[in-house]
TIKE-450236 format. One line per field, with one value per residue (C-alpha): residue in one letter; x negated, y, z negated. Coordinates in Angstrom, 1 decimal. Each point is the difference from the previous one (the first is absolute). Layout:
BEGIN
type: c(A / ...);
px: c(X / ...);
py: c(Y / ...);
pz: c(Z / ...);
This chain:
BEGIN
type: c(X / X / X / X / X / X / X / X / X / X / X / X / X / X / X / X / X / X / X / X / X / X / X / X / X / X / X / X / X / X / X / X / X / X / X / X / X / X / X / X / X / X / X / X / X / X / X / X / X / X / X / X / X / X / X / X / X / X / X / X / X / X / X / X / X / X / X / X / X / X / X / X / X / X / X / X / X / X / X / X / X / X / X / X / X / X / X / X / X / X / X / X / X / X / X / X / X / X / X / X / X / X / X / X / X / X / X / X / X / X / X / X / X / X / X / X / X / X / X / X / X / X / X / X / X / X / X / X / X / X / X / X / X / X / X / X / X / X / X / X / X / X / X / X / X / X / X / X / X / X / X / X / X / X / X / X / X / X / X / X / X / X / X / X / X / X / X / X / X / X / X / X / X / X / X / X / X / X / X / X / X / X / X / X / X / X / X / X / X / X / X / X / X / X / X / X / X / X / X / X / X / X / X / X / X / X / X / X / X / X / X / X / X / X / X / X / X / X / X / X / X / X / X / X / X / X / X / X / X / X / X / X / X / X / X / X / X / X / X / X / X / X / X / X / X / X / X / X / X / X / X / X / X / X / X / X / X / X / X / X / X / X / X / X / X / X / X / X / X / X / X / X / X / X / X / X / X / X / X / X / X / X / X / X / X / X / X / X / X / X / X / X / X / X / X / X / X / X / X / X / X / X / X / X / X / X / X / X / X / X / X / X / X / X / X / X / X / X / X / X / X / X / X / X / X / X / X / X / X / X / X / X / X / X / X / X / X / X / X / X / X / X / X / X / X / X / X / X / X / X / X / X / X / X / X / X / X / X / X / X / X / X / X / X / X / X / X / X / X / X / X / X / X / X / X / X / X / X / X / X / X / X / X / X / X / X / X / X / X / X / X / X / X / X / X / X / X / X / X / X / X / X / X / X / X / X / X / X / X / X / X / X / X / X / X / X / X / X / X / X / X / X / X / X / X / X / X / X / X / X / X / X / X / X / X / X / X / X / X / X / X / X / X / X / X / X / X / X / X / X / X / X / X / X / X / X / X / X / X / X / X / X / X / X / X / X / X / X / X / X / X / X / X / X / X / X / X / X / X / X / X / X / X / X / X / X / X / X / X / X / X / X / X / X / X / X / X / X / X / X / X / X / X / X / X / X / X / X / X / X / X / X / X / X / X / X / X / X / X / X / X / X / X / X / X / X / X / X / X / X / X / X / X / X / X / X / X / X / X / X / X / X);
px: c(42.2 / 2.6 / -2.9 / -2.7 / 2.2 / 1.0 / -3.4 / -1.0 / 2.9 / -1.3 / -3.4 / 1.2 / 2.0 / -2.8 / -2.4 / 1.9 / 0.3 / -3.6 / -0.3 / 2.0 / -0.5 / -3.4 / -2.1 / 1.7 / -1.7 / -3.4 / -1.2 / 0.7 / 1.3 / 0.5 / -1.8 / -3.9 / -2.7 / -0.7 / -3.5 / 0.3 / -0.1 / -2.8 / 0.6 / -1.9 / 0.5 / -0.4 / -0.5 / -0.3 / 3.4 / 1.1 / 1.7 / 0.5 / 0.1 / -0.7 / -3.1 / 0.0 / -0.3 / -2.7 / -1.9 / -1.4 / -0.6 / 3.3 / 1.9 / -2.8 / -0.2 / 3.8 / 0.1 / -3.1 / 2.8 / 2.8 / -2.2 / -1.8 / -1.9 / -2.5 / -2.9 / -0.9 / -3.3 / -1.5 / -1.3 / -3.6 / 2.1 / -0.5 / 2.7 / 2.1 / 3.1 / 3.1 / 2.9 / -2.1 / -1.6 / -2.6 / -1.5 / -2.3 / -1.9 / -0.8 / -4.0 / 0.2 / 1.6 / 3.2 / 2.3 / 1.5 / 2.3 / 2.0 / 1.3 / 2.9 / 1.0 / 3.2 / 1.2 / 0.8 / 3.2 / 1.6 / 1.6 / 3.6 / 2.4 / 3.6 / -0.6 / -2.4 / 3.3 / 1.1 / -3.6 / -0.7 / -3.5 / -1.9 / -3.4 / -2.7 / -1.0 / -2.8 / 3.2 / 0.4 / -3.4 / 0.5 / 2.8 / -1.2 / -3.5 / 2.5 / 1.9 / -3.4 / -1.1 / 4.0 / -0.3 / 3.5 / -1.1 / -3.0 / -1.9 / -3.6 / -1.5 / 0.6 / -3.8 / -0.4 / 0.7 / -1.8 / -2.7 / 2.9 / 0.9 / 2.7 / 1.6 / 2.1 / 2.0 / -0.9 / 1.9 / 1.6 / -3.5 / -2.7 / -0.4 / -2.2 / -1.8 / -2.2 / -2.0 / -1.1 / -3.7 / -2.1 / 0.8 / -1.6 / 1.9 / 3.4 / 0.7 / -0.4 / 2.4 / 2.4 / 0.0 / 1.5 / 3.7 / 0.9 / -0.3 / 2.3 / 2.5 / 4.0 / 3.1 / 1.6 / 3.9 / -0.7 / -1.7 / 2.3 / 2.9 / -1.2 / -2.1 / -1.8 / 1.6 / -2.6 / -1.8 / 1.5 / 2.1 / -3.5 / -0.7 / -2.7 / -1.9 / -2.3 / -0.5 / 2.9 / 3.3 / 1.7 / 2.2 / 1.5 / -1.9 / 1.0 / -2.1 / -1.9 / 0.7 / -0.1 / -1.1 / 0.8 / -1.3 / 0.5 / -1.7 / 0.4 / 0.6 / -0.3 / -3.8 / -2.0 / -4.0 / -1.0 / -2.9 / -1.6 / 3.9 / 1.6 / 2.6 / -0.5 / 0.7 / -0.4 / 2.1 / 3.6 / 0.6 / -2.1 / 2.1 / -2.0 / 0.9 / -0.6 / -1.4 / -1.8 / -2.2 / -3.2 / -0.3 / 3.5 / -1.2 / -2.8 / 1.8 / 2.7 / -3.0 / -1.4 / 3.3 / -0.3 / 3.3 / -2.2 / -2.1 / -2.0 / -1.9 / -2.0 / -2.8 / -1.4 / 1.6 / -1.6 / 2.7 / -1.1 / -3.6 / -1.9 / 2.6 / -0.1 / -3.6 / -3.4 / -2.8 / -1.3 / 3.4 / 0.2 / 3.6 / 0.1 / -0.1 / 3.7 / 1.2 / -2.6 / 2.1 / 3.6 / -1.2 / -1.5 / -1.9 / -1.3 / -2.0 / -1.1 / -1.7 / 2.7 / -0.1 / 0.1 / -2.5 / 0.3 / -2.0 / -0.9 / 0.3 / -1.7 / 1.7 / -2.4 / 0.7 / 1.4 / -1.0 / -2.2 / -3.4 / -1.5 / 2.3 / -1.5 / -3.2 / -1.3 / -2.6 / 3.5 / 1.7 / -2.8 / -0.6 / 3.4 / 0.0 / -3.4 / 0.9 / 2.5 / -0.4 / 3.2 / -0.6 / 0.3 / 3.3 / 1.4 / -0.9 / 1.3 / 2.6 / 1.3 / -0.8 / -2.1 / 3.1 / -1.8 / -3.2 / -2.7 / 0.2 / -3.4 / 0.1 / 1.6 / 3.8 / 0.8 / 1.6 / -1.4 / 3.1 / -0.8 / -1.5 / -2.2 / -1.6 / -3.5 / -1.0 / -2.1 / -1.7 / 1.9 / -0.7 / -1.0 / -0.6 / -3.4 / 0.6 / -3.4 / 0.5 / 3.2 / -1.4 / -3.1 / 3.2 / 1.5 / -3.5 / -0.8 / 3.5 / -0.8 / -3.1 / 1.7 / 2.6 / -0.7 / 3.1 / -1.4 / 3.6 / 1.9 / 3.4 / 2.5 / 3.8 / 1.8 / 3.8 / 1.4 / 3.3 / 0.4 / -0.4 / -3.9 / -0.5 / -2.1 / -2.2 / -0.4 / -1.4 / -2.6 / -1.2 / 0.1 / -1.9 / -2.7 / 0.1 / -0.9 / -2.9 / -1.9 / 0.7 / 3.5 / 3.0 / 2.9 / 4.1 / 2.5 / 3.2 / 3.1 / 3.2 / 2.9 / 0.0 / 2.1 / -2.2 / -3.1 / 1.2 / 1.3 / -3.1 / -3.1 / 2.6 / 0.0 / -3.6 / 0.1 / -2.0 / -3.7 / -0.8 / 2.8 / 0.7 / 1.3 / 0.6 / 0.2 / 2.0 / 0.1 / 2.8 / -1.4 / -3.1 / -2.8 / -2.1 / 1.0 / 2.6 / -2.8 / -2.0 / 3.0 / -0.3 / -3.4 / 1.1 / 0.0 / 3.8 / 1.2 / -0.6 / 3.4 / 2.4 / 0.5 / -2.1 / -1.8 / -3.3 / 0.6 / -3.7 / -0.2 / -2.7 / -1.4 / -3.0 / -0.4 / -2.2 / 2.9 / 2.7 / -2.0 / -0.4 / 3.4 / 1.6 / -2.4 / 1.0 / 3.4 / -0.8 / -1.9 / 2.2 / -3.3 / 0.4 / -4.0 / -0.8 / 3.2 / -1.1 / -4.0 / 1.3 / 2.5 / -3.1 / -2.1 / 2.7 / 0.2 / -3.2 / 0.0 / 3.2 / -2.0 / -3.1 / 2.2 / 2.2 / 3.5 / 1.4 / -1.7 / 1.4 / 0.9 / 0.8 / 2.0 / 2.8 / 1.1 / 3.6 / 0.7 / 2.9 / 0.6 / 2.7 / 0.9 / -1.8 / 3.5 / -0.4 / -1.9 / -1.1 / 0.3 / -3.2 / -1.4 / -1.7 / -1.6 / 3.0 / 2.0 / 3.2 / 2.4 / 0.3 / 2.4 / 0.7 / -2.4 / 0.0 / 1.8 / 0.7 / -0.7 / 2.7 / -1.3 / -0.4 / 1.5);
py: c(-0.5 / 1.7 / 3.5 / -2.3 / -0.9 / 3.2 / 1.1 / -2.8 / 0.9 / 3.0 / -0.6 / -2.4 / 2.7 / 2.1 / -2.5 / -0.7 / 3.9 / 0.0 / -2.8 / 1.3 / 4.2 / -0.2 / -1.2 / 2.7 / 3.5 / -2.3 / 0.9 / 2.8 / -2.8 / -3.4 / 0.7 / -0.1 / -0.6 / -3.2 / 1.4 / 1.0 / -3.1 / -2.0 / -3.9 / -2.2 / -3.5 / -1.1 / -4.0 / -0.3 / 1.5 / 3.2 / -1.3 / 4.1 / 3.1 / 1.4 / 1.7 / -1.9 / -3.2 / 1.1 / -3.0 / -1.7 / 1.8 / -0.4 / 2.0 / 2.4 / 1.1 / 0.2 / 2.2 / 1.8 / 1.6 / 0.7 / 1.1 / 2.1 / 1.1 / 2.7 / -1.0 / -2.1 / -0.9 / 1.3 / -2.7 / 0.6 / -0.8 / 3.0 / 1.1 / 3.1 / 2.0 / -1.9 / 1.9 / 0.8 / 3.3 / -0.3 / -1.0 / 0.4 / -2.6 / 0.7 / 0.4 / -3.6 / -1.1 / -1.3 / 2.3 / 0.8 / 2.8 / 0.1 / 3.3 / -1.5 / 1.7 / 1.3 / -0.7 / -3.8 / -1.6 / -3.3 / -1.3 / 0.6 / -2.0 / 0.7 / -0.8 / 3.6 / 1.8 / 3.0 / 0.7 / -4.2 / 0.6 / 1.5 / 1.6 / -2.8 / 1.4 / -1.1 / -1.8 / -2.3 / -1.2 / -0.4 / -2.2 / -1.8 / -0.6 / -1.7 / -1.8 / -1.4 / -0.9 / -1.7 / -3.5 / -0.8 / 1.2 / -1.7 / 1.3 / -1.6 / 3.1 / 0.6 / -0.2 / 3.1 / 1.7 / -2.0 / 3.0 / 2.5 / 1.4 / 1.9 / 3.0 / 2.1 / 3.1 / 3.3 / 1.6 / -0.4 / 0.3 / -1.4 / -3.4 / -1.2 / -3.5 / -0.8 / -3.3 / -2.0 / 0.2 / 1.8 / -2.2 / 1.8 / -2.5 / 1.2 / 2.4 / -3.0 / -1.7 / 2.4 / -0.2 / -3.2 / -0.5 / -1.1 / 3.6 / 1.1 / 2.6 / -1.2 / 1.8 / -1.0 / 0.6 / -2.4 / -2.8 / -0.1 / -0.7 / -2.4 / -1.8 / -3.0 / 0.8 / 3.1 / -3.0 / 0.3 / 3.7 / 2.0 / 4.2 / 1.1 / 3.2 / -1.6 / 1.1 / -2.8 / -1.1 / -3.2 / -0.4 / -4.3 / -3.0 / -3.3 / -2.2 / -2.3 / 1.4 / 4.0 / 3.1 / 3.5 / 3.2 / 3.6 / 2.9 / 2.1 / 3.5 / 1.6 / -1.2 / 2.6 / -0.7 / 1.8 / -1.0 / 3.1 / 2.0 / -3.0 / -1.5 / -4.3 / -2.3 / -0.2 / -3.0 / -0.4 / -3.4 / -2.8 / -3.4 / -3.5 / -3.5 / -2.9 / -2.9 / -2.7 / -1.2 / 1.9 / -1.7 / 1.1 / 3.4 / 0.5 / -0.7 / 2.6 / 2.4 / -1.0 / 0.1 / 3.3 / -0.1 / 0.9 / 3.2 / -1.5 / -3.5 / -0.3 / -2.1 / -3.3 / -3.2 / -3.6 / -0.5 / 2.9 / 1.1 / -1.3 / 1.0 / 3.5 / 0.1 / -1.1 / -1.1 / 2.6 / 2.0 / 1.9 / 0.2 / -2.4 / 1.9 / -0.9 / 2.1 / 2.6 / 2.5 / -1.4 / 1.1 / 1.7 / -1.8 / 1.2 / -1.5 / 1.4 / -0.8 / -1.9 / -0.2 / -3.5 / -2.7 / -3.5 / -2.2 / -3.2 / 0.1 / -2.0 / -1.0 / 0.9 / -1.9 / -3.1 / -3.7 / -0.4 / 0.0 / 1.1 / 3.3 / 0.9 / 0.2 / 3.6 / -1.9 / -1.7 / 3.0 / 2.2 / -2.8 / -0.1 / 3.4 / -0.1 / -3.1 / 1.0 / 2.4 / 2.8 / 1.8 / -3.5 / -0.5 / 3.0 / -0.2 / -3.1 / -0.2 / 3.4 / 0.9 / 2.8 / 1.3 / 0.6 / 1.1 / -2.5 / 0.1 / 0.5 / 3.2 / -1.0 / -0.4 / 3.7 / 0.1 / 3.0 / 2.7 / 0.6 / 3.6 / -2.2 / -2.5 / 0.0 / -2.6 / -1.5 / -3.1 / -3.1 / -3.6 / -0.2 / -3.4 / -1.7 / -3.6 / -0.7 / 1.9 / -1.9 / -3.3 / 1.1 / 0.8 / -3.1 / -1.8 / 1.6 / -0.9 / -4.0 / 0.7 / 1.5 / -2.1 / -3.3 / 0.2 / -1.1 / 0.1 / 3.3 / 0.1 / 3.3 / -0.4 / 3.2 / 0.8 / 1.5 / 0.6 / -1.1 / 3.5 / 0.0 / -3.7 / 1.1 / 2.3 / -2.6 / -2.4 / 2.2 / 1.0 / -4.4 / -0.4 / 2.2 / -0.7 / -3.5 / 0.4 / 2.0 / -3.5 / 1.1 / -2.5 / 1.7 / -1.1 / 1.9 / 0.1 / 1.5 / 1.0 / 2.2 / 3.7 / -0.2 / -2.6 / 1.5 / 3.7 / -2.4 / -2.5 / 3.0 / 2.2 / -3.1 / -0.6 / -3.7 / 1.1 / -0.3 / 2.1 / 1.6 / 1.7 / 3.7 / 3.5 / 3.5 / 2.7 / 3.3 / 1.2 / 3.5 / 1.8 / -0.7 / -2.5 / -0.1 / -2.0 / -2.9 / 0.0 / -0.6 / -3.7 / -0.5 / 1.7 / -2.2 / 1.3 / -0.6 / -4.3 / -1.6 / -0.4 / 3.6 / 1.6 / -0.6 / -1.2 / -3.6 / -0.6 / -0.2 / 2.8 / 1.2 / 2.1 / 2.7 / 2.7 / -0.5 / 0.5 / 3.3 / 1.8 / -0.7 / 1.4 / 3.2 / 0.1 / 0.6 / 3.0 / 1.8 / 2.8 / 1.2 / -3.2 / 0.7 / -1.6 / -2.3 / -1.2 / -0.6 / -2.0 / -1.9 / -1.0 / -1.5 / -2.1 / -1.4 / -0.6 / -1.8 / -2.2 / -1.1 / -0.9 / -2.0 / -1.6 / -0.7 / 0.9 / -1.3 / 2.8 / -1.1 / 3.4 / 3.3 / 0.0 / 2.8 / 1.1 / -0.9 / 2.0 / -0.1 / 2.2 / 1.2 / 2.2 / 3.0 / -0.6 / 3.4 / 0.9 / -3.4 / 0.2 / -2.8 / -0.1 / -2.3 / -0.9 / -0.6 / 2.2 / 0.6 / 3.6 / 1.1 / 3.8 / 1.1 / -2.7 / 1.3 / -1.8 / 1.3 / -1.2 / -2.7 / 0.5 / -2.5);
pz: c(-19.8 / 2.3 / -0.3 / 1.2 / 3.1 / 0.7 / 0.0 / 2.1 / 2.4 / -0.1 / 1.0 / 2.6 / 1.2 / 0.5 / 1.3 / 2.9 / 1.0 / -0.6 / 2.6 / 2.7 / -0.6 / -1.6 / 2.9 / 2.2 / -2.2 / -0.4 / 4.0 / 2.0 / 3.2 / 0.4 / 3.9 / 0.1 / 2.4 / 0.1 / 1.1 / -3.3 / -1.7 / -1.9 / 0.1 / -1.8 / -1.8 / -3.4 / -0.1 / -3.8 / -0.1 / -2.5 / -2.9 / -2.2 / 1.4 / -3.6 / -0.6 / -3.7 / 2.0 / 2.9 / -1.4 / 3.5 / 3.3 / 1.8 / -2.7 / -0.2 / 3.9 / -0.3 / -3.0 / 0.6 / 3.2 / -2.8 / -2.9 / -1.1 / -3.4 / -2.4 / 2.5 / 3.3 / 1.8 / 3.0 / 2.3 / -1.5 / -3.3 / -1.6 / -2.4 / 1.6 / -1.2 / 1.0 / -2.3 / -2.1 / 1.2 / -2.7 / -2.9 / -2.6 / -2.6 / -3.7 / -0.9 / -1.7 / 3.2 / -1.8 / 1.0 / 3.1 / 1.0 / 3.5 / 1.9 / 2.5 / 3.0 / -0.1 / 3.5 / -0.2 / 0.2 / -0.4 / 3.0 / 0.6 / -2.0 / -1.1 / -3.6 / 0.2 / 0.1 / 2.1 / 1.6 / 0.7 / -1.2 / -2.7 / -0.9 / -1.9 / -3.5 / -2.1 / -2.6 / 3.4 / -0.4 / -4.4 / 1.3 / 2.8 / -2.7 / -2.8 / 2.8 / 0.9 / -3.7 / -1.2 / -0.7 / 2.0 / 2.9 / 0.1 / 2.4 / 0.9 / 0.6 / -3.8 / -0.4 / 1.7 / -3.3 / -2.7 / -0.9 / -0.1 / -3.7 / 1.2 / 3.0 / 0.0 / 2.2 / -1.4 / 2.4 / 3.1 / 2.2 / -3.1 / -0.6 / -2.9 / -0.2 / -2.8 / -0.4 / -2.9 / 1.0 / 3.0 / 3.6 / 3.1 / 2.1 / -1.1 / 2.5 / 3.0 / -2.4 / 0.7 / 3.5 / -0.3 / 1.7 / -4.0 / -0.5 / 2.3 / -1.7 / 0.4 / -0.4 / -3.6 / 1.3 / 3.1 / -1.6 / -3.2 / 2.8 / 1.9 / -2.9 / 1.6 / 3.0 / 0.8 / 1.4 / 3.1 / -0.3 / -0.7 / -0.4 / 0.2 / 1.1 / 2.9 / 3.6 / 0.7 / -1.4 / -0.2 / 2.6 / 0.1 / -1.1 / 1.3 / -2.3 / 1.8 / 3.5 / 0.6 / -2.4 / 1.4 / -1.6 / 1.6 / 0.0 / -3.3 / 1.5 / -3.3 / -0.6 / -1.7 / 1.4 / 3.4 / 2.3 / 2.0 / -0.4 / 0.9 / -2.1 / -0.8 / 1.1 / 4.1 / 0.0 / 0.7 / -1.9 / -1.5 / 1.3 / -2.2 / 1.6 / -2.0 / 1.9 / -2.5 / 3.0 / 1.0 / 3.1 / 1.1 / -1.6 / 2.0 / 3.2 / -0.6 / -0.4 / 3.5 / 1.2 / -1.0 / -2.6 / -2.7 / -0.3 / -2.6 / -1.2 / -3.6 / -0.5 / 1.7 / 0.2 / 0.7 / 2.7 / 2.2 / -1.2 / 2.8 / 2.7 / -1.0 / -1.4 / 1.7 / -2.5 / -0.9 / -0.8 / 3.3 / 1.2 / 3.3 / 3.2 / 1.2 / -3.2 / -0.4 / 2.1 / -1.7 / -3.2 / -2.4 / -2.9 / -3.2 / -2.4 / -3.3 / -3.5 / -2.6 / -3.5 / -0.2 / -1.0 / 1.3 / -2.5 / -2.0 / -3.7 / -2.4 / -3.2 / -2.2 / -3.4 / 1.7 / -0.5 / 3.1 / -0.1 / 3.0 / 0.6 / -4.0 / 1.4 / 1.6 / 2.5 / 1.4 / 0.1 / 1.6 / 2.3 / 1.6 / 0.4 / 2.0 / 1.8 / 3.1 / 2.6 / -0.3 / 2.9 / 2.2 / -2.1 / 1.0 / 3.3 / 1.0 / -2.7 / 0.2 / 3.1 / -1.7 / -2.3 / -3.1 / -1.5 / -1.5 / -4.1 / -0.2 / -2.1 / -3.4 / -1.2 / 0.8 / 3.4 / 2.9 / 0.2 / -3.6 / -0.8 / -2.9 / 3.0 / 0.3 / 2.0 / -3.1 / 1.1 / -0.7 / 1.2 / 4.1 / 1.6 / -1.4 / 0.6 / -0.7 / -3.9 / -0.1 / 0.4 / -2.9 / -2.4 / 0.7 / -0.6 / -3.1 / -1.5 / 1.0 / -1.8 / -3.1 / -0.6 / 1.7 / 1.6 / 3.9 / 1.6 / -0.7 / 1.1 / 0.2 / 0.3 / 2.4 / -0.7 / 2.7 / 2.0 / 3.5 / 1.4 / -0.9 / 0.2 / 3.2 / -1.7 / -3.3 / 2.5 / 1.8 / -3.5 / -1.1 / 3.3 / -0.9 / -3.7 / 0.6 / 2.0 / -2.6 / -2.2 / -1.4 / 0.2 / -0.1 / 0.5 / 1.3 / -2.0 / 2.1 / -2.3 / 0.6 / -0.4 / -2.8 / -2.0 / 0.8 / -1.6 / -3.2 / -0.6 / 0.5 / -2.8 / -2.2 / 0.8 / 1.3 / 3.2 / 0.0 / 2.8 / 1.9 / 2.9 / -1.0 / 1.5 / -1.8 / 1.7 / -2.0 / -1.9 / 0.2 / 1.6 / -2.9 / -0.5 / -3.7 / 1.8 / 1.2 / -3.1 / -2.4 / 1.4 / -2.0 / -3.7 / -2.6 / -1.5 / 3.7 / 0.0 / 2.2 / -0.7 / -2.0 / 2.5 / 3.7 / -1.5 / 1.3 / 0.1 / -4.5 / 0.9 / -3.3 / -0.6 / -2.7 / 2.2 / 3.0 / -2.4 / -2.0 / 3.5 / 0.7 / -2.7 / 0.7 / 3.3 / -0.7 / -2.2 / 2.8 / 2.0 / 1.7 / 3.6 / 0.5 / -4.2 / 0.8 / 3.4 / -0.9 / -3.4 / 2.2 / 2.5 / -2.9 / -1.2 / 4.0 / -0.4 / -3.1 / 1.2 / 2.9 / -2.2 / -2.0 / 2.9 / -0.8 / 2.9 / 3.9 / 2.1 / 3.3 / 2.3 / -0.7 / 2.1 / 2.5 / 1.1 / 4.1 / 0.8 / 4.2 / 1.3 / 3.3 / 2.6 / -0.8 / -3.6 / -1.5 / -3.6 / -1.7 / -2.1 / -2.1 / -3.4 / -3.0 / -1.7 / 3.7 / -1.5 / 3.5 / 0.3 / 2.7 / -0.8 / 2.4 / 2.5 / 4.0 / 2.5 / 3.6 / 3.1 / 1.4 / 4.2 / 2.2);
């Protein structure tokens, strides 16, 4: 007992020089530009600044600044070195063998010893891998993993991953912030506390968190990736306030006190949007908007083997899906944000999208389907029930509205978030209102919501989607490294989701980012990752 307390002393001891010395060799000066300085806030709050924990969006655009990994996407979300400088894959696509730069260090940190930083070698990434995988870290982006038989550091620069079976996606995979390598000497200090005291080897380094009211990172001056000779990041500092309200968020950003506003909300869509998506004239020369494709479905899901009869029967489903107009619902619902789902499951922004025909408005078909199931079963009065949460209550009602005049009843059940997520897992829900957003950049990602082994709640396939020609071609799918085979086998299983109809896809979302007229090199892409190495900011003139 009196070792452990003098260790803990110790490490007390140690701590508290960290606290007051450490921050002072972490930045070249305490003095910036405030020019210089990216503000943005982050209403669903941040609750880890470790990569093992870059579960939802807010810890992801904070550690995608901190981080970084073997591999990263380019905005077209192509895989590109990150420190990884190279790599090659085996013949039967199983193994693959990474080349890491040699230039990357960890940011500067006392625990590194005399030289407060150190050089990343592949056994960082064996570590960072098995901290990943341990059960008492429990990580939810353990998954990441699951097809990997083992890796290993050859060497200081050669890192070896091999899988348990061929998985063309597994290079997206890695570009995951779970991926991220981290220093074992830092993290096996602060334990749980590398949280909020996080290393990394990103263009930015932690610099004070406040939870719940400020984050401040600062430019990494020891970041190893140029752009056209010049050394990243532009950017002084990265400064993160955390108001919960988007209204009082959207303010600040006219008020010009943030650089920088994410997507659309309900409480300001139509006073920054006209109809048809257009920035309104008093803002068009404020600020900049861009608007992109975003790998995310919005949809309705049928539960497939549940006890209702209508939703069993394909003339139902096909019916709802040719009975409302999407184009009119994202027009006046949306204010044009979003693309009609009238192309299949497989969201546009993937490589494998096609534009295969899907279900377009044919009220006039709808209505046959409807008759032909009154003739077939006798049933004269078919009636739907919707679950949905009161953020698309508005969109469940335009689709009920239109439902019913091709001769469908159909209720509107509006639960909380939380109970929604629970009941279509436990598949209580007949047909619910859902949304995919990709994990990572293949469509493998979309279609593992119809395979059989995948039925909620092991897996995504909420729907109870079974069919034995789906679940053949995907398992061939995943065995194909050539994308052209992958990509054409991918379409025909689309396809044959849509035949079958499990799924009513509503629209594919796109990312809205708005930022200020000064505000250069921002960017925007399918997954709606925040990238700010390469982002500047020009002096405003008064």
């Amino acid at each position: 007992m009196g070792l452990r307390n003098s260790f803990e002393v110790k490490k007390y001891t140690l701590f508290v020089v960290i606290i007051f010395v450490g921050v002072s060799c972490s930045t070249k000066s305490t003095k910036y530009d405030s020019n210089l300085v990216f503000r943005y806030n982050e209403h669903s709050n941040i609750s880890s600044l470790d990569p093992a924990f870059a579960k939802n969006q807010a810890n992801i655009w904070a550690v995608n600044q901190l981080f970084s990994g073997l591999v990263q996407l380019d905005d077209a979300l192509n895989v590109q070195p990150d420190i990884a400088k190279s790599w090659d894959i085996s013949e039967d696509g199983k193994t693959y063998t990474f080349r890491l730069r040699n230039d990357v260090k960890f940011h500067k940190h006392l625990l590194f010893g005399k030289e407060s930083t150190r050089v990343v070698k592949a056994s960082d990434f064996e570590y960072s891998f098995n901290r990943l995988l341990d059960a008492n870290v429990a990580s939810p982006g353990r998954w990441v993993l699951q097809n990997v038989d083992n890796f290993k550091g050859e060497n200081d620069s050669t890192f070896v991953v091999n899988l348990l079976k061929p998985f063309p996606p597994f290079l997206g995979l890695l570009s995951m912030k779970y991926c991220s390598v981290v220093p074992k000497e830092i993290i096996e200090f602060y334990g749980t506390e590398f949280r909020s005291n996080p290393i990394g080897t990103g263009p930015f380094q932690f610099k004070i968190w406040i939870e719940n009211t400020k984050l401040v990172l600062r430019k990494n001056y020891e970041y190893y990736e140029k752009e056209n000779a010049n050394k990243l990041p532009y950017l002084e500092a990265i400064a993160i306030t955390f108001l919960p309200d988007k209204q009082s968020e959207f303010l600040q950003f006219v008020q010009g006190n943030l650089d920088f506003l994410s997507g659309i909300d309900p409480s300001y869509k139509d006073d920054i949007l006209t109809t048809t998506g257009a920035l309104h004239n008093r803002y068009s020369d404020v600020f900049e908007m861009q608007t992109g494709a975003y790998l995310n479905t919005e949809y309705l899901g049928v539960l497939m083997d549940g006890e209702v009869s209508e939703i069993s029967s394909v003339l139902i489903r096909k019916a709802i899906n040719y009975g409302f107009d999407r184009s009119k619902m994202i027009q006046y619902l949306r204010n044009g944000i979003g693309t009609p789902a009238v192309h299949g499951f497989i969201p546009k922004g993937l490589p494998s999208f096609n534009e295969l025909a899907g279900y377009s408005y044919q009220p006039e078909k709808a209505k046959n389907l409807i008759d032909e199931y009154k003739l077939h079963t006798g049933n004269n009065q078919p009636k739907i029930t919707i679950t949905t949460n009161g953020q698309y209550v508005d969109l469940c009602e335009y689709i009920q509205r239109e439902l019913q005049n091709i001769g469908l009843e159909v209720t509107i059940d509006v639960v909380p978030p939380s109970t929604l997520r629970q009941s279509k897992a436990n598949g209580k829900l007949s047909v619910f209102r859902a949304s995919w957003i990709a994990d990572y950049p293949d469509a493998e990602n979309y279609l593992s919501l119809f395979y059989s082994k995948n039925f909620a709640p092991n897996g995504p396939n909420y729907m109870h989607f079974s069919n034995p020609q789906f679940d053949t071609w995907f398992e061939k799918s995943i065995t194909l490294t050539t994308n052209s085979e992958r990509y054409k086998l991918y379409q025909k299983m689309d396809s044959l989701v849509m035949d079958h109809a499990p799924v009513i896809p509503l629209y594919y979302d796109q990312v809205v980012r708005f930022s200020q007229k000064n505000v250069k090199g921002l960017g925007i892409n399918p997954i709606n990752l925040l990238n700010l190495k390469r982002v500047r900011k020009e002096k405003q003139i008064d």
